[in-house]
C-alpha positions as CSV (number, residue, x, y, z in Angstrom):
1,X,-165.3,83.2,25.4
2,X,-164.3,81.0,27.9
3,X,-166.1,83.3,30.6
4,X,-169.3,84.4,31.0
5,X,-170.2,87.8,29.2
6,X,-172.0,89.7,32.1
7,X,-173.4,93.3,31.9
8,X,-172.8,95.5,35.1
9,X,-173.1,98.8,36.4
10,X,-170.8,101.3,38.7
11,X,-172.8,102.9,41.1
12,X,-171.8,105.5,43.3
13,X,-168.6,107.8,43.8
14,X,-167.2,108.0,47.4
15,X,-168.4,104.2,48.3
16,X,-169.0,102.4,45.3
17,X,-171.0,99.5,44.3
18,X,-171.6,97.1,41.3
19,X,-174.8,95.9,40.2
20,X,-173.9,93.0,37.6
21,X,-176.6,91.9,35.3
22,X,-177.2,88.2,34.3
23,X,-179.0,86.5,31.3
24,X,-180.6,83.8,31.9
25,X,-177.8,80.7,33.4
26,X,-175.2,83.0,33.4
27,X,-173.2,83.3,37.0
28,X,-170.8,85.6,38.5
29,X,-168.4,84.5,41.2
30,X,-167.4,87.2,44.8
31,X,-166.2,87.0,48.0
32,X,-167.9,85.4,50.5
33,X,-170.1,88.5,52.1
34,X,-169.6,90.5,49.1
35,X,-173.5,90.6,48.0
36,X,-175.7,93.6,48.7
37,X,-178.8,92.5,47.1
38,X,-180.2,89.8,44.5
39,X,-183.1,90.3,42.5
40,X,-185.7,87.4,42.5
41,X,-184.8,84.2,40.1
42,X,-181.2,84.7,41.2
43,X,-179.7,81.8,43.6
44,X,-176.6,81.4,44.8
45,X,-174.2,78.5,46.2
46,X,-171.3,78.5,48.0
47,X,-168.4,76.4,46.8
48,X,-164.8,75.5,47.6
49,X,-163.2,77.6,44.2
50,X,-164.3,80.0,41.4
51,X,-165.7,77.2,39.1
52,X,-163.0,78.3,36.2
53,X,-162.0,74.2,35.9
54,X,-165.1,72.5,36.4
55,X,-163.9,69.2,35.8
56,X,-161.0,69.8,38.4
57,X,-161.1,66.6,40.8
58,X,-161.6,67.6,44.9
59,X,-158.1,67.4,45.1
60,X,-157.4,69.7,43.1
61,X,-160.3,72.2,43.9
62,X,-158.8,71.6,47.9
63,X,-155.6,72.8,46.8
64,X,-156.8,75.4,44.8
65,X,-159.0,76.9,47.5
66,X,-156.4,76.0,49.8
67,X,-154.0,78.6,48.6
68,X,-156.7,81.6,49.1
69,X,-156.0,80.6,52.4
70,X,-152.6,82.4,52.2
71,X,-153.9,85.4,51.1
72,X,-156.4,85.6,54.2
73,X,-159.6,85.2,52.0
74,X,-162.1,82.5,52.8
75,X,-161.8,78.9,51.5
76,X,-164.9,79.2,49.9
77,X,-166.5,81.2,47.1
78,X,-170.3,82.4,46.7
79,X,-171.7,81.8,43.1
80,X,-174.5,84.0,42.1
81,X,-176.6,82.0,39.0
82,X,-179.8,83.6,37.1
83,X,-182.3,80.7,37.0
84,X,-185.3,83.2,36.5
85,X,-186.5,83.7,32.7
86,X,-185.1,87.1,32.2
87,X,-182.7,89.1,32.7
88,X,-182.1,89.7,36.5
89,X,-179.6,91.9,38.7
90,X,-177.6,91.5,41.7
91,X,-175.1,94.0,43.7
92,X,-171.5,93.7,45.3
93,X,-169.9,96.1,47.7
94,X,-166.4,96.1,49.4
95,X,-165.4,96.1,52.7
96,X,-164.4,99.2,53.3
97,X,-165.1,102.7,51.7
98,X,-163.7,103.0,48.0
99,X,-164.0,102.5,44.4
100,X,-164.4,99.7,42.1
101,X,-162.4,99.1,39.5
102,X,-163.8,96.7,36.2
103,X,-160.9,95.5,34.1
104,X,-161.4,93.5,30.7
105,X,-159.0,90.6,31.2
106,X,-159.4,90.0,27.5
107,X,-157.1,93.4,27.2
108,X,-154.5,92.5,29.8
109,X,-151.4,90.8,28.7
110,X,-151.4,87.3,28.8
111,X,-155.1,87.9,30.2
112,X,-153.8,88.0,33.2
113,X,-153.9,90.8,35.8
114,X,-151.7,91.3,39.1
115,X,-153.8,92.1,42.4
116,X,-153.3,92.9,46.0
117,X,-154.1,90.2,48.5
118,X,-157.6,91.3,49.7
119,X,-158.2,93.5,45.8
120,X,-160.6,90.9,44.3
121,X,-164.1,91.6,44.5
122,X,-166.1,89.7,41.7
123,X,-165.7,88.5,38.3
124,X,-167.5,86.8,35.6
125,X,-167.7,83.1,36.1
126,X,-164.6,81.4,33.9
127,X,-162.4,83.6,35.8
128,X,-159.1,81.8,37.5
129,X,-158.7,83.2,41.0
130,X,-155.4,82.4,42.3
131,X,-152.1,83.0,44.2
132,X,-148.4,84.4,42.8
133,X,-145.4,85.0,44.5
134,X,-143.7,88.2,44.6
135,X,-140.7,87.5,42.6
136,X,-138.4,89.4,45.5
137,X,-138.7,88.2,49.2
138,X,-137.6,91.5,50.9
139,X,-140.2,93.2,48.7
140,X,-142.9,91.0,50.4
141,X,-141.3,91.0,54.0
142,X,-140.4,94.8,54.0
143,X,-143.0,96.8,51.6
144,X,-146.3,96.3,52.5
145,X,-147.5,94.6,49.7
146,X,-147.2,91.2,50.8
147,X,-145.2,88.3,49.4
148,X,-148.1,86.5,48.0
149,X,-150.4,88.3,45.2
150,X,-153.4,87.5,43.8
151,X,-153.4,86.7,40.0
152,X,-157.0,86.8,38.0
153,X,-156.9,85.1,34.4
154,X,-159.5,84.8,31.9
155,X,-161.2,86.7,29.0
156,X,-164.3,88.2,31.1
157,X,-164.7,91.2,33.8
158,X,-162.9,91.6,36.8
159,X,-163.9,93.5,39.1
160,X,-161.2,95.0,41.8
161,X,-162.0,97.2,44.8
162,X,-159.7,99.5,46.1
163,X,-159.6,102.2,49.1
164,X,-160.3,106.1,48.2
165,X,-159.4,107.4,44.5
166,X,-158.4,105.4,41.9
167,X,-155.3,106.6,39.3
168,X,-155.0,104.7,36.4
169,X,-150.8,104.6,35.2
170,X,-150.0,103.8,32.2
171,X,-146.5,103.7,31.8
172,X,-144.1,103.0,28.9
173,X,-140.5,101.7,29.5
174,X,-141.1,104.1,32.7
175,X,-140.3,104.0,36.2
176,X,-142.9,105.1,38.5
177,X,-142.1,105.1,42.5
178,X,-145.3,104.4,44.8
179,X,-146.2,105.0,48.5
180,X,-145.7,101.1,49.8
181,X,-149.7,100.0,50.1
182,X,-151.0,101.9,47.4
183,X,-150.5,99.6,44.5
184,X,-153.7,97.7,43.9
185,X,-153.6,95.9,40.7
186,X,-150.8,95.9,37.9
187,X,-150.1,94.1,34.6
188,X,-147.8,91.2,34.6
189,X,-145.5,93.1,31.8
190,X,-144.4,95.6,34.5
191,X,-141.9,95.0,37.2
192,X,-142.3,95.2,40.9
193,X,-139.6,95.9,44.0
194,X,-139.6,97.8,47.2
195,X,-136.2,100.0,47.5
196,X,-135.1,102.3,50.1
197,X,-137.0,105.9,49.9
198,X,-133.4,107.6,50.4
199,X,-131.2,108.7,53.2
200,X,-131.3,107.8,56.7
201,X,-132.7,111.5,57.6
202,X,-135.5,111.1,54.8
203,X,-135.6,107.6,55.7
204,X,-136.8,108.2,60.0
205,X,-138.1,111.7,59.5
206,X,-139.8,112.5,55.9
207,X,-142.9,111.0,56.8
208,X,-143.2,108.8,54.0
209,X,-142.0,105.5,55.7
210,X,-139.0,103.8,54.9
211,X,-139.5,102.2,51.6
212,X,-140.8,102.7,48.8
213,X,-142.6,100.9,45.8
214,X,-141.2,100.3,42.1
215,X,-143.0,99.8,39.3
216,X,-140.7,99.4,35.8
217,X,-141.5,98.4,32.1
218,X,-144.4,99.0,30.0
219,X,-147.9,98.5,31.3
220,X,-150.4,99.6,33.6
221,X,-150.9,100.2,37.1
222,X,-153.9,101.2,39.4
223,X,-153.0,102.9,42.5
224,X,-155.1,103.6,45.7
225,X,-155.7,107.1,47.4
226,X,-156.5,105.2,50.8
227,X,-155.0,101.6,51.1
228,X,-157.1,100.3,54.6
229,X,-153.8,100.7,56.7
230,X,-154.1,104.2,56.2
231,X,-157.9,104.5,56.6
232,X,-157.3,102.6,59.8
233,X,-154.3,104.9,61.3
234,X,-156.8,107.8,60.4
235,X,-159.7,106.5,62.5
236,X,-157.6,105.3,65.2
237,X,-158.4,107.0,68.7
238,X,-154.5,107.2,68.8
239,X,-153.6,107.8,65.2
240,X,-152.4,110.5,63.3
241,X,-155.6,112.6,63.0
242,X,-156.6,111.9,67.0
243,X,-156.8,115.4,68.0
244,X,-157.4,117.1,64.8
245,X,-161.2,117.3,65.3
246,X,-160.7,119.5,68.0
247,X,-157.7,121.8,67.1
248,X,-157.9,125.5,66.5
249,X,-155.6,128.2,65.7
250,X,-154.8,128.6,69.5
251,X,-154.0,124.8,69.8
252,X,-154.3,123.7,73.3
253,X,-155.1,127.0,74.5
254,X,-159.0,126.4,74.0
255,X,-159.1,123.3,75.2
């Protein structure tokens, strides 16, 4: 394996953590901020890129880290190494209330796996951490998504985190049409637009926004409960659920 083969650990269920295990030398890349705790004999060092080509010149690990950039992650990545004797832990946690997804890059197509902008969470150290383009423009400028993906490759774990329940889709020369935001991660086998989510009536007042996501072909896709745009519009002091705390069956009446 060109990665390293880490042991880890899913803890949780509403608000999820992982706990990763190292062997001695063995590292695991995250976010910067990502770490929750590190057991002693663990260091860690921040550098610009995910350490997957080490003999990459400064050039090319600028560029490289550049191009996180885009997708509004820092420049810089936090590597976690085990220097102690035996086997040592340390734990990751996301952003933002939700589960966390470990994917087998060694079982994706191409070892390759399709992810939202700010999906990544950690990953065994070997894995590539970089930028795609959505293949459509108006899916990236209309759909919520985002023109410009993540892409992880490699042969390790992967670790993606995702808002609210998880739903693992495996579809097979299917067509599978998605609430714009909830797609987290997908196989590169599968195909991805935005179209219309019908006529103009559905379209303004059907509640479910004015687009909708397309996933076609045979592969997988994880999909999100609670993508953070929604978590935020809930918890806004204006937002949807503003007054629902205080409602009763005589509405304003009791108020």
């Amino acid at each position: 394996m060109r990665s390293h083969e880490i042991d880890y650990e899913i803890k949780g269920e509403s608000i999820q953590i992982v706990e990763v295990e190292l062997d001695p030398r063995e590292t695991v890349v995250a976010e910067a901020g990502a770490m929750l705790f590190m057991e002693d004999g663990i260091s860690f060092e921040t550098k610009m890129g995910d350490g997957s080509e080490p003999n990459q010149g400064f050039l090319g690990k600028l560029v490289s880290a550049g191009t996180r950039v885009l997708t509004g992650e820092s420049l810089f990545m936090t590597h976690f190494t085990n220097h102690g004797a035996g086997k040592k832990k340390v734990a990751f946690s996301a952003p933002y209330p939700g589960t966390v997804i470990p994917i087998d890059l060694q079982q994706s197509p191409n070892q390759e796996l399709i992810v939202q902008k700010d999906g990544f969470l950690c990953a065994a150290l070997g894995t590539k951490v970089s930028i795609t383009l959505n293949k459509r423009l108006g899916s990236g400028l209309i759909g919520g998504e985002g023109f410009i993906l993540q892409k992880l490759q490699g042969d390790g774990m992967a670790f993606v985190h995702a808002g609210g329940t998880v739903i693992e889709k495996q579809l097979n020369n299917e067509t599978l049409r998605i609430d714009t935001g909830c797609v987290v991660a997908f196989e590169p086998t599968l195909d991805f637009d935005i179209q219309s989510a019908g006529g103009l009536k559905s379209m303004v007042f059907g509640g479910e926004g004015m687009f909708l996501a397309t996933m076609k072909g045979t592969g997988k896709v994880w999909l999100q409960s609670m993508p953070i745009r929604k978590l935020i519009q809930a918890i806004a002091p204006y937002g949807k659920n503003s007054r629902k705390e205080a409602s009763s069956i005589l509405g304003d009446f009791l108020e």
